[in-house]
N, C-alpha and C positions, 0 to 999 in steps of 0.2 A: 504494500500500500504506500502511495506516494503521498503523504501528508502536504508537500506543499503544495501538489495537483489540487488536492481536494481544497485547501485552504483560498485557492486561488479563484476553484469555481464557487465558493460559496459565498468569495465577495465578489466575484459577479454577480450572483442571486442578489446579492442583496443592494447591488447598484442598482440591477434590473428594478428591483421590487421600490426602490427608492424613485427612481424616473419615471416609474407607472404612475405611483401617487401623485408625484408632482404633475404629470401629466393629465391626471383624472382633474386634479386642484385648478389647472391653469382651462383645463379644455382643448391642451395639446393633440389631437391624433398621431403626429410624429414621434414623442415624447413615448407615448401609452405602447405606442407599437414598437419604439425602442427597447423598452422595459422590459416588453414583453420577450423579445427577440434574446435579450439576453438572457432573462430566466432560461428560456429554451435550453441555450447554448451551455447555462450551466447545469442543467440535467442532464446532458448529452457528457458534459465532462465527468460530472460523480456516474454517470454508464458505463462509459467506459473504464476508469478507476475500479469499478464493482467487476467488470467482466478480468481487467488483466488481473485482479485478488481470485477470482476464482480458477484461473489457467493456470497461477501459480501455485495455487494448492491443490490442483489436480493433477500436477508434474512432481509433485513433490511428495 
């Protein structure tokens, strides 16, 4: 497990989740759809993290 993967994409969550609000706040769509895009991206990162944790403990 790479701790500082994981740490990386959880502060993108929470950039994402942070740009959303403000986006929701101001009536951005660009903003919201940022947010959003990043939350994405960091689910997509803690995925992958969770799949190379399970190869490695399946080879070993």
């Amino acid at each position: 497990m790479n701790l500082e993967e994981r740490a990386k994409a959880t502060a993108k969550n929470i950039e994402g989740k942070v740009q959303e609000a403000i986006g929701n706040i101001t009536g951005n769509p660009q903003d919201q759809a940022e947010g959003q895009a990043k939350q994405a991206e960091s689910q997509v990162r803690h995925t992958i993290e969770n799949i190379k944790d399970e190869v490695k403990k399946n080879l070993a």
